[in-house]
Z-matrix of the N, CA and C atoms (Angstrom, degrees):
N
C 1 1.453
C 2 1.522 1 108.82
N 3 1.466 2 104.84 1 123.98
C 4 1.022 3 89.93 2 176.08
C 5 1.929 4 134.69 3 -83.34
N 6 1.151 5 136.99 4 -159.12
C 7 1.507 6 122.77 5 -177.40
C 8 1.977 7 102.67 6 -89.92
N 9 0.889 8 100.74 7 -33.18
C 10 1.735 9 102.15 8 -175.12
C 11 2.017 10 99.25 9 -64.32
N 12 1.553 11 121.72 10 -33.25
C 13 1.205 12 123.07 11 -166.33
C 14 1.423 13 83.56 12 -93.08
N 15 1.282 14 170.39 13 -38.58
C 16 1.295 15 161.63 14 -113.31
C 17 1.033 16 89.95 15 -112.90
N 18 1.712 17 118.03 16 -47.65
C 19 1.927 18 120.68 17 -161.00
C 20 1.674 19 93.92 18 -66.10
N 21 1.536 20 111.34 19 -63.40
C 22 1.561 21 142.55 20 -177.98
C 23 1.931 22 81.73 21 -21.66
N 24 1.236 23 113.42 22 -66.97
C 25 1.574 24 120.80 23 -170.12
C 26 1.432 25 137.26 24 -32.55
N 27 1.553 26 73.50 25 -52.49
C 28 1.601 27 109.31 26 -176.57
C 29 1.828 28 133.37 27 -128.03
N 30 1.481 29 118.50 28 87.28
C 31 1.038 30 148.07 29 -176.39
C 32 1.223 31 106.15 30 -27.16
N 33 1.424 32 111.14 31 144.85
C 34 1.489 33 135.99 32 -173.99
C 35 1.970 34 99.70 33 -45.88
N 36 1.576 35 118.28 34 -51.36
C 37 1.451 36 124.57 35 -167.28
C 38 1.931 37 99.14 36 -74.62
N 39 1.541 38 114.49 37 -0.83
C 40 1.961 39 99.61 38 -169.90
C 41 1.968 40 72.67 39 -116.62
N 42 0.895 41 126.04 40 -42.56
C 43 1.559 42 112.12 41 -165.16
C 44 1.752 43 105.62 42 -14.08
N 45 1.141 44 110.86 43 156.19
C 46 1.800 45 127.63 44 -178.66
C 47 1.918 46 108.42 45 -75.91
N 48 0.721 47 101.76 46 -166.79
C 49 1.996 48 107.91 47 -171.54
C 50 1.622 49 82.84 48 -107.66
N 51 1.659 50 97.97 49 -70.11
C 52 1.520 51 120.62 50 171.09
C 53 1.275 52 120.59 51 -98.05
N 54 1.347 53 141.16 52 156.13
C 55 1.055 54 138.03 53 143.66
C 56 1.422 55 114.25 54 -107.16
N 57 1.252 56 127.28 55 137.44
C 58 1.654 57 130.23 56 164.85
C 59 1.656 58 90.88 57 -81.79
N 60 1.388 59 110.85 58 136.95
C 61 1.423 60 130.72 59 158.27
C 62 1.362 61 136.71 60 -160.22
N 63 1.502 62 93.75 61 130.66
C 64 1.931 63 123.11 62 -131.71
C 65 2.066 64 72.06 63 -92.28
N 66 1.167 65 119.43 64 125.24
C 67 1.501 66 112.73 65 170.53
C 68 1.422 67 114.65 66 -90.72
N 69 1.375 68 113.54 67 24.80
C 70 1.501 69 103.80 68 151.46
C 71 1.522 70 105.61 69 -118.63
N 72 1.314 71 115.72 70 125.79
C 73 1.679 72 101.62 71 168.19
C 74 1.452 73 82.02 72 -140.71
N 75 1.342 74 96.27 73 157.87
C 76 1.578 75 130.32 74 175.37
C 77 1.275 76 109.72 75 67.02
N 78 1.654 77 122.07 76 -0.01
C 79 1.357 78 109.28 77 176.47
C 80 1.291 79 89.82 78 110.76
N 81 1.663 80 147.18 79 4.73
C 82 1.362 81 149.90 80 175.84
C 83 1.387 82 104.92 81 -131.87
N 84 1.468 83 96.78 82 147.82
C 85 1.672 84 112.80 83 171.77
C 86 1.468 85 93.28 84 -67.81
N 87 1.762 86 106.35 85 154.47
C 88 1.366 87 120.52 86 163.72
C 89 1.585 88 115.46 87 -78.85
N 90 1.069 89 131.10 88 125.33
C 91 1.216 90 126.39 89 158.92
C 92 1.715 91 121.88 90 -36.72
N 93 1.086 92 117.83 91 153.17
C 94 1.694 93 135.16 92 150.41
C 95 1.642 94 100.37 93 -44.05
N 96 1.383 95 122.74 94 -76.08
C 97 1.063 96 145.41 95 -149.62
C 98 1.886 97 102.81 96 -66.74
N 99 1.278 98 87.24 97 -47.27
C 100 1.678 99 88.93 98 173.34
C 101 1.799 100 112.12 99 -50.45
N 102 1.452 101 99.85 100 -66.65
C 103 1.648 102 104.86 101 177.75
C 104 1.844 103 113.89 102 -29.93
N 105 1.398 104 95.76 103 -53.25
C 106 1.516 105 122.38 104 -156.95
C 107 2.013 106 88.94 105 -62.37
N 108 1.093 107 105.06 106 -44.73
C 109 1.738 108 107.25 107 176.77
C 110 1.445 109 109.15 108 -63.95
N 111 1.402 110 138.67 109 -27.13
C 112 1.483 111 132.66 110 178.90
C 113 1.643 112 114.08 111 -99.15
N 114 1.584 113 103.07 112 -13.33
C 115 1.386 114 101.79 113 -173.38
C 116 1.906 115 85.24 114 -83.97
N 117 1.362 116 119.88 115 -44.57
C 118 1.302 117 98.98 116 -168.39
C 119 1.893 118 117.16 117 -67.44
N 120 0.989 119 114.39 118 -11.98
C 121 1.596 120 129.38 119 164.45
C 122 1.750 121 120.92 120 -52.79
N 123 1.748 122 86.42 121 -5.49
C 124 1.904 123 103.01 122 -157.24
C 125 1.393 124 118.12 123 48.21
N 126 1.852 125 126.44 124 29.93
C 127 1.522 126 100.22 125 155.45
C 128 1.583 127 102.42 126 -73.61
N 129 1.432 128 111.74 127 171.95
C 130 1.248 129 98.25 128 160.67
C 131 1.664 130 111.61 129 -118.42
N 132 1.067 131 134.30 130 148.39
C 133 1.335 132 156.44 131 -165.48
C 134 1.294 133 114.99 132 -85.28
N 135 1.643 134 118.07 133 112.64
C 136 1.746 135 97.86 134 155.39
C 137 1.694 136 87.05 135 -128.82
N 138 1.130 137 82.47 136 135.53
C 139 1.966 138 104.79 137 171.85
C 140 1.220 139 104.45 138 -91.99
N 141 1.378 140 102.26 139 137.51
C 142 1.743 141 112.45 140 168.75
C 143 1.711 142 90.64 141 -125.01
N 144 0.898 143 96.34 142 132.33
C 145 1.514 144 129.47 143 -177.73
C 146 1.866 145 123.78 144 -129.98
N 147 1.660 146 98.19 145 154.37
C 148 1.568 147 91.74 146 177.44
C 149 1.766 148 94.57 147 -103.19
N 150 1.578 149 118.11 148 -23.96
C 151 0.805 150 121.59 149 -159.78
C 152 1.994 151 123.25 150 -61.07
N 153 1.429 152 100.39 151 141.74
C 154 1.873 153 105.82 152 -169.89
C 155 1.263 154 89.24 153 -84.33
N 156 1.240 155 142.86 154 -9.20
C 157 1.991 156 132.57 155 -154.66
C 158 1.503 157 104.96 156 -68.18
N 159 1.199 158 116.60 157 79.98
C 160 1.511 159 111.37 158 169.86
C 161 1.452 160 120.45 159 -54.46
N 162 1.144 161 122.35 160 -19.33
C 163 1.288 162 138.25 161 -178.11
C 164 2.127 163 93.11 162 -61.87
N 165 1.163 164 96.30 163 -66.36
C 166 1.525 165 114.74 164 -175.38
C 167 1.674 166 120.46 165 -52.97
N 168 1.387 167 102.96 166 -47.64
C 169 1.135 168 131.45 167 157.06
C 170 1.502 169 125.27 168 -28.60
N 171 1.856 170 102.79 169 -54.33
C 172 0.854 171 98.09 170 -155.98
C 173 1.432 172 104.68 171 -112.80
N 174 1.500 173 119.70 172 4.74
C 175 1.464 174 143.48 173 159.21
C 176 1.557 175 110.23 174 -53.17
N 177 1.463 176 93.71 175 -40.57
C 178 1.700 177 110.72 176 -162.95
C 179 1.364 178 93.56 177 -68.06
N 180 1.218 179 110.68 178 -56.21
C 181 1.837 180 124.80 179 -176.39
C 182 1.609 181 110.60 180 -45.12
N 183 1.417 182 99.66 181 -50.32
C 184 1.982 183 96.19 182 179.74
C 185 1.376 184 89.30 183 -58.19
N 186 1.360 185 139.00 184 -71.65
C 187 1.357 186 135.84 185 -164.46
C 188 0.989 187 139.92 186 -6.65
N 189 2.014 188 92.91 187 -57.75
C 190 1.586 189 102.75 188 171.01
C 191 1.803 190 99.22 189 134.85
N 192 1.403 191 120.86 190 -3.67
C 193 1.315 192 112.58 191 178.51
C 194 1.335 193 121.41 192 -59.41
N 195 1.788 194 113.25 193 146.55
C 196 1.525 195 90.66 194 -166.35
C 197 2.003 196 87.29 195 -97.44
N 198 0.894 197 118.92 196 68.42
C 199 1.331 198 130.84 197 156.16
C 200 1.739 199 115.40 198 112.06
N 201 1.737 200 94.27 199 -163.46
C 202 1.729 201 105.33 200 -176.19
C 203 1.093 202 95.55 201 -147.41
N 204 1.354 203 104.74 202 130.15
C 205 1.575 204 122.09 203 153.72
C 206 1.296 205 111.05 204 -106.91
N 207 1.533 206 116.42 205 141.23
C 208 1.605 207 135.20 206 -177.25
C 209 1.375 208 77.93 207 -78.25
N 210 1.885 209 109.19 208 145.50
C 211 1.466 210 138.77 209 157.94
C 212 1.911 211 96.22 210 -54.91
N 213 1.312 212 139.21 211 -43.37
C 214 1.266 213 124.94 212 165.24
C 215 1.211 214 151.52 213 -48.26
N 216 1.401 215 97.74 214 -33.44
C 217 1.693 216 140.78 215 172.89
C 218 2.082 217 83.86 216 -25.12
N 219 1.279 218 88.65 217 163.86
C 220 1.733 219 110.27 218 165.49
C 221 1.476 220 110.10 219 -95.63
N 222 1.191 221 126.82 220 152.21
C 223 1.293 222 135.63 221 139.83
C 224 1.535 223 114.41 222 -9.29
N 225 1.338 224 108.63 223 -61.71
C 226 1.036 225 136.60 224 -164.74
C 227 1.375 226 117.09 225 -62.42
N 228 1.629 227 109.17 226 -38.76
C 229 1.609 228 128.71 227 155.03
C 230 1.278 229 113.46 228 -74.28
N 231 1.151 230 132.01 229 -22.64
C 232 1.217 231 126.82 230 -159.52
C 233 1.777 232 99.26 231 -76.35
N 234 1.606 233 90.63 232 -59.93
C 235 1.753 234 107.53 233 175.31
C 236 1.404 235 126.15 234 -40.89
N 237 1.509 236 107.01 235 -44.06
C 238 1.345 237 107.25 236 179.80
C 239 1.613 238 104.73 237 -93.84
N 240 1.337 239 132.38 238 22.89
C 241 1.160 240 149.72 239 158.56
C 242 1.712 241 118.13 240 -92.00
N 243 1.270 242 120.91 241 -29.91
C 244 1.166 243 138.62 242 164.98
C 245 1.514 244 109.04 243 -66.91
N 246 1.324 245 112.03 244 -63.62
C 247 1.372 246 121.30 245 -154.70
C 248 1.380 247 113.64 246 -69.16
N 249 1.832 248 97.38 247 -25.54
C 250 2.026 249 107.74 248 -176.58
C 251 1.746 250 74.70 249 -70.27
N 252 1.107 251 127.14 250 -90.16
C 253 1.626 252 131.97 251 -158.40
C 254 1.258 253 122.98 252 -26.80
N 255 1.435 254 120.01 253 -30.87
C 256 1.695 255 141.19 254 -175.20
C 257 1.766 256 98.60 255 -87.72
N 258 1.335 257 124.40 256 -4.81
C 259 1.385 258 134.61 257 -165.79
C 260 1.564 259 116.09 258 -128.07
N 261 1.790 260 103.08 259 -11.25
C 262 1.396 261 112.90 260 165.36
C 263 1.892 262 91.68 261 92.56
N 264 1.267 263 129.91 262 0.11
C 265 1.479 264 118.78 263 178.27
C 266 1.224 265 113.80 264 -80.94
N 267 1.023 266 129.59 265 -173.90
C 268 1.931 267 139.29 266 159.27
C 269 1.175 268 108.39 267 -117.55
N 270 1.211 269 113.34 268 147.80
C 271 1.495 270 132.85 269 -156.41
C 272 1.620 271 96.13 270 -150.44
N 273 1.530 272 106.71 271 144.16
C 274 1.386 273 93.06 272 -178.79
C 275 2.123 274 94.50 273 -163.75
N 276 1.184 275 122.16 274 136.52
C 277 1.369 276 102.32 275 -153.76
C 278 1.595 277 90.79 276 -89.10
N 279 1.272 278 120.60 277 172.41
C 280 1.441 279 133.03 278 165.87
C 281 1.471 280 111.60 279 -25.95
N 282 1.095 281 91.44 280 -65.88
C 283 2.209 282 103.14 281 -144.49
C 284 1.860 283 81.73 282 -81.85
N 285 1.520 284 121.61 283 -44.32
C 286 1.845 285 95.58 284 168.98
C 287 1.920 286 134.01 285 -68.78
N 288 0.988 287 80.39 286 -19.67
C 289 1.709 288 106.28 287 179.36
C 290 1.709 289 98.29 288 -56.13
N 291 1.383 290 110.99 289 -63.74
C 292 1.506 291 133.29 290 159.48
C 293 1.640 292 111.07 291 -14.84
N 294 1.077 293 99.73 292 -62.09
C 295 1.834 294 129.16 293 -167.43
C 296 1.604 295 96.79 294 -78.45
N 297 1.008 296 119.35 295 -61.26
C 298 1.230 297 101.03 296 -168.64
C 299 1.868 298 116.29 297 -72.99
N 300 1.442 299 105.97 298 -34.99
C 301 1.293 300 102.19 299 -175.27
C 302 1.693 301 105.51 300 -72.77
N 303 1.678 302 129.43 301 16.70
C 304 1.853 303 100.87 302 179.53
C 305 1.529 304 64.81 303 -111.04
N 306 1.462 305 155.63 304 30.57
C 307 1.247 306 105.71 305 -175.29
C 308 1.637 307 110.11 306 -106.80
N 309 1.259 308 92.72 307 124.01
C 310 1.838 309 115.88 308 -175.89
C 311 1.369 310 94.77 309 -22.80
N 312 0.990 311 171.02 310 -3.38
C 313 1.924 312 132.91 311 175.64
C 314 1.884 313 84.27 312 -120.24
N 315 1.448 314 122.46 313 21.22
C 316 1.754 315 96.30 314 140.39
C 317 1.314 316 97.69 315 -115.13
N 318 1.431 317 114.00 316 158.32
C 319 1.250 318 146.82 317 176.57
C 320 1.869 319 105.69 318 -80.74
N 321 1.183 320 120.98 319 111.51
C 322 1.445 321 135.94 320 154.61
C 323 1.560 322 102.68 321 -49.70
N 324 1.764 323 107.85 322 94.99
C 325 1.196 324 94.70 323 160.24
C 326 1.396 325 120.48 324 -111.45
N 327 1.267 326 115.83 325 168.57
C 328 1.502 327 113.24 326 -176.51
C 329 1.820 328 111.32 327 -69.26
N 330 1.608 329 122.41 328 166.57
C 331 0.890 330 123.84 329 159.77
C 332 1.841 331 130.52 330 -33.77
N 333 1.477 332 112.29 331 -40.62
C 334 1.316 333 119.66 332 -158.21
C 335 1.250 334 94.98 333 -101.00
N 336 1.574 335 126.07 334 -24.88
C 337 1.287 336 137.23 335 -179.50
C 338 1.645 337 112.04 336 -66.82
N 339 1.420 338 91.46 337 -56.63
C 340 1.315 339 102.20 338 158.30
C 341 1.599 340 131.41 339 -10.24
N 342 1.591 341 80.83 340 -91.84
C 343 1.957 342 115.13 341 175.24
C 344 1.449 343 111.29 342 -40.45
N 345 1.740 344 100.56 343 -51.61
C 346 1.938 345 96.56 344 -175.08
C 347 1.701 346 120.20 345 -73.88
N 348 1.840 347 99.98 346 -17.68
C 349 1.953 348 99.41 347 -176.19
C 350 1.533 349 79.02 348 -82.80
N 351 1.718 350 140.24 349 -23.14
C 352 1.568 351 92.44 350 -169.01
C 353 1.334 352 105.37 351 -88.53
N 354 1.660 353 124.34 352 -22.09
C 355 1.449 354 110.62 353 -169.58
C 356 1.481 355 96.15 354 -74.19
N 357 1.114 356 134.78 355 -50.54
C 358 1.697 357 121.58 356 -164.57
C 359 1.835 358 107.53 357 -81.74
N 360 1.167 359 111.43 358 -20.16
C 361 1.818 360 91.63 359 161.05
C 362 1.265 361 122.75 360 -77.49
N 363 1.410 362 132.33 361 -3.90
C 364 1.479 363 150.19 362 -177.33
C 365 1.196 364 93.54 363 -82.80
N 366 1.411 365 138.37 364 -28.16
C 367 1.234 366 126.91 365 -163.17
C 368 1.675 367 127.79 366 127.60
N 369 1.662 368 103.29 367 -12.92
C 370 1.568 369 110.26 368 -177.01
C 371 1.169 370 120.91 369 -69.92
N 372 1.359 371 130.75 370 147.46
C 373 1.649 372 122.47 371 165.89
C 374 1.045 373 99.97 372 -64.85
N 375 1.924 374 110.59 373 167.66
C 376 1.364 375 116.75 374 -169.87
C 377 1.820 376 93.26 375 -77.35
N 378 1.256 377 132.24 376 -27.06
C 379 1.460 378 130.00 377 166.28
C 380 1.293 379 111.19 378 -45.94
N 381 1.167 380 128.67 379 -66.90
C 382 0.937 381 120.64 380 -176.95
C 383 1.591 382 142.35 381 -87.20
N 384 1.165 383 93.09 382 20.15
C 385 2.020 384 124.80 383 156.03
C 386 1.387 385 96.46 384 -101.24
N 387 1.056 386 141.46 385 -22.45
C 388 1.628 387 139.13 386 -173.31
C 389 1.908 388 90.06 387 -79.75
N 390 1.018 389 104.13 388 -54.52
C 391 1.835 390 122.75 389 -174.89
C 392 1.532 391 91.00 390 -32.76
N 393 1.505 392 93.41 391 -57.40
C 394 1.842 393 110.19 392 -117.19
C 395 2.251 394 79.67 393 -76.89
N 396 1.089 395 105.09 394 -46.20
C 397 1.749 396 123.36 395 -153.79
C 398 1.583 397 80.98 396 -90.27
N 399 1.074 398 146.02 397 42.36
C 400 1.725 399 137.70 398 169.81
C 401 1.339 400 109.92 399 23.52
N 402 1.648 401 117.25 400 40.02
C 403 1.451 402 96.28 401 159.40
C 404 1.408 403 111.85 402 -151.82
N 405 1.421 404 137.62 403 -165.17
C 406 1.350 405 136.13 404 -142.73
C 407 1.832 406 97.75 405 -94.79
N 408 1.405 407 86.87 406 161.84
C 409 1.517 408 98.50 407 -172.81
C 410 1.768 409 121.85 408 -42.54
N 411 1.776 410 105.50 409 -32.42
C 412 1.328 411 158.15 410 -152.50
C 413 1.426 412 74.03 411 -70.89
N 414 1.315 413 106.49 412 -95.77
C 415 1.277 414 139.30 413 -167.38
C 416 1.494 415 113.44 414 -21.72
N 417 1.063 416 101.11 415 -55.62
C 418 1.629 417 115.57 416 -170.31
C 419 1.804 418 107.69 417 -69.49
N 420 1.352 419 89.19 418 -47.89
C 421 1.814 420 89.92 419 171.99
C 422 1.098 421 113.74 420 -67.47
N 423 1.825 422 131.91 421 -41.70
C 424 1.099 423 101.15 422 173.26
C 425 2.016 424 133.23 423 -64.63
N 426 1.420 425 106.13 424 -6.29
C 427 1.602 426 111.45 425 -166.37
C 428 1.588 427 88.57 426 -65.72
N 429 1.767 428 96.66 427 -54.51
C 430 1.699 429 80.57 428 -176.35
C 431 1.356 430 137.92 429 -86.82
N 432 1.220 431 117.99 430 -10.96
C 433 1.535 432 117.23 431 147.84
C 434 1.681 433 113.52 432 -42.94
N 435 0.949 434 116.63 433 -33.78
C 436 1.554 435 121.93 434 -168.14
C 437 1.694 436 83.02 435 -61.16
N 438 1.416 437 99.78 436 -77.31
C 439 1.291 438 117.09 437 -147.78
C 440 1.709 439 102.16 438 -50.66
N 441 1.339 440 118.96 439 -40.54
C 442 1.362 441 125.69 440 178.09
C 443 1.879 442 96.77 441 -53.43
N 444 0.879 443 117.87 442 -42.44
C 445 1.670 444 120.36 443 -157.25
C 446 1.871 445 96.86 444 -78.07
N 447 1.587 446 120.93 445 -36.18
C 448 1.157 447 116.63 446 176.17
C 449 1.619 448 109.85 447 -70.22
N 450 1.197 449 129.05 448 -34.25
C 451 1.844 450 150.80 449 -174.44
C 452 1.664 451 94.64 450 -58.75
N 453 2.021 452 108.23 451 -46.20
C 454 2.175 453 102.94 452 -173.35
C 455 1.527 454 79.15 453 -97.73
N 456 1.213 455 144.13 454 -26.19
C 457 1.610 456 109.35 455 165.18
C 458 1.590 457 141.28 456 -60.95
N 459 1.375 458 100.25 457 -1.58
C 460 1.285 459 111.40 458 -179.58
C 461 1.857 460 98.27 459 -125.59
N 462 1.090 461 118.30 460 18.52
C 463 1.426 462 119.14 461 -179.96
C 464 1.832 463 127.85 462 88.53
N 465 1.187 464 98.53 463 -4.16
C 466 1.435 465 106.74 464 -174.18
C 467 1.187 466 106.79 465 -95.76
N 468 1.176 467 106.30 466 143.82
C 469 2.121 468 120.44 467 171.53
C 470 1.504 469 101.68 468 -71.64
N 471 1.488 470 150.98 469 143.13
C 472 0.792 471 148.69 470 148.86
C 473 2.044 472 97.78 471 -154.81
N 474 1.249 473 106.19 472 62.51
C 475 1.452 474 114.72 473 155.74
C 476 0.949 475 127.57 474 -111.11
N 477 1.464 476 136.59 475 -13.84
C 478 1.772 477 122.60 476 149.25
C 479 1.538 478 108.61 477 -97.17
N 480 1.268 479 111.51 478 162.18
C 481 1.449 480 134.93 479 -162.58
C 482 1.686 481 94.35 480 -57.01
N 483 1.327 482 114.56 481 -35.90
C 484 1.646 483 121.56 482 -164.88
C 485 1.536 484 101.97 483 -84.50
N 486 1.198 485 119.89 484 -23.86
C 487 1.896 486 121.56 485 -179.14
C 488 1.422 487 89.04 486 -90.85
N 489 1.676 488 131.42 487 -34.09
C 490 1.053 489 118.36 488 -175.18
C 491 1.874 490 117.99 489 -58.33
N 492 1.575 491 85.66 490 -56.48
C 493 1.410 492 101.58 491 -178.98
C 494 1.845 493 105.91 492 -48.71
N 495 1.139 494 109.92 493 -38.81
C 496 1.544 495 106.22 494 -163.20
C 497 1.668 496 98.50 495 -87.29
N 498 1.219 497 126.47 496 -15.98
C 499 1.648 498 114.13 497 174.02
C 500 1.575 499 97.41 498 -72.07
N 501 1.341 500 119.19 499 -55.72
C 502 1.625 501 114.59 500 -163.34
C 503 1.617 502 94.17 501 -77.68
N 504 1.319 503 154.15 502 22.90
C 505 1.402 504 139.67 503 146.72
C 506 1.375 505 97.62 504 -82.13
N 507 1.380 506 116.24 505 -54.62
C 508 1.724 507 116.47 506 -160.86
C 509 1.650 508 94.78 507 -72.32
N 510 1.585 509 140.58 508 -5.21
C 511 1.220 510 130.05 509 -172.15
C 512 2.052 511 88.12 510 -103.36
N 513 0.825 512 109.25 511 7.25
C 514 1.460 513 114.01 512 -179.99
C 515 1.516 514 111.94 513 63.58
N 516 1.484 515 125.25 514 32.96
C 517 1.339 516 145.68 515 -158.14
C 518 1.656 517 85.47 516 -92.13
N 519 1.235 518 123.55 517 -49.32
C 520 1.769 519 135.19 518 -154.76
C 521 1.795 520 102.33 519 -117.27
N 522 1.115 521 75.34 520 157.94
C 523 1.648 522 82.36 521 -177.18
C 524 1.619 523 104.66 522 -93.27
N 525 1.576 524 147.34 523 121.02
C 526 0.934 525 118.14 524 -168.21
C 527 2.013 526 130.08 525 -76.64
């Protein structure tokens, strides 16, 4: 079955909280596009997968999935993989976490780089990321200039605060 006949099936009032979804069914990869049709339904999604495609992986992530569990994972991961997703968190297991973070179209940012794209894409003035991170006004603009300059080194726009904000949601940096 495919995901477009499953929704067709099952009415907006039976839809799931969560759905677990394995991205191979029937013997086919799941589409992007499929996910992208249940995430806009507001279930929210955690895929358990065997698959290494960080590329895919990390498509899924701009999307909006609230994570991946490896087909290896424990029970034990699995559950507390449910419960972040049933709670609105992201959850994401070790060995995929791995996979998605080398894959070339995110940008390796540094720790401090980090800290200043999430406080000033949240909404902070660059002052008050200078405040917030104990250091000079200077300082703070340059972390995220950096970080903007690694985002067009890997092909992505991230020169207004709003492309900024939306590269580090789809890099799973922000909560969406």
């Amino acid at each position: 079955m495919q995901l477009d006949d499953w929704l067709s099936a099952h009415p907006p009032q039976r839809h799931p909280q969560v759905l677990l979804l394995d991205l191979l069914l029937g013997g086919r990869l799941v589409d992007v596009g499929g996910v992208r049709s249940l995430l806009q339904r507001g279930i929210r999604v955690l895929v358990v997968s065997g698959t290494r495609d960080g590329r895919l992986l990390q498509a899924l992530l701009r999307e909006g999935v609230a994570g991946f569990v490896a087909k290896e994972d424990s029970s034990r991961e699995l559950l507390a993989a449910l419960e972040a997703a049933a709670t609105g968190n992201a959850w994401t297991s070790p060995e995929l976490a791995e996979i998605v973070a080398s894959d070339p179209q995110r940008p390796a940012l540094s720790e401090r780089e980090l800290e200043a794209v999430t406080l000033y894409a949240q909404g902070l003035t660059m002052e008050s990321v200078a405040r917030h991170m104990g250091v000079g006004y200077e300082t703070a603009r340059q972390y995220v200039d950096r970080a903007r300059g690694k985002w067009a080194a890997v092909g992505r726009d991230a020169r207004t605060k709003t492309q900024l904000y939306e590269a580090a949601r789809q890099d799973g940096l922000l909560e969406p």
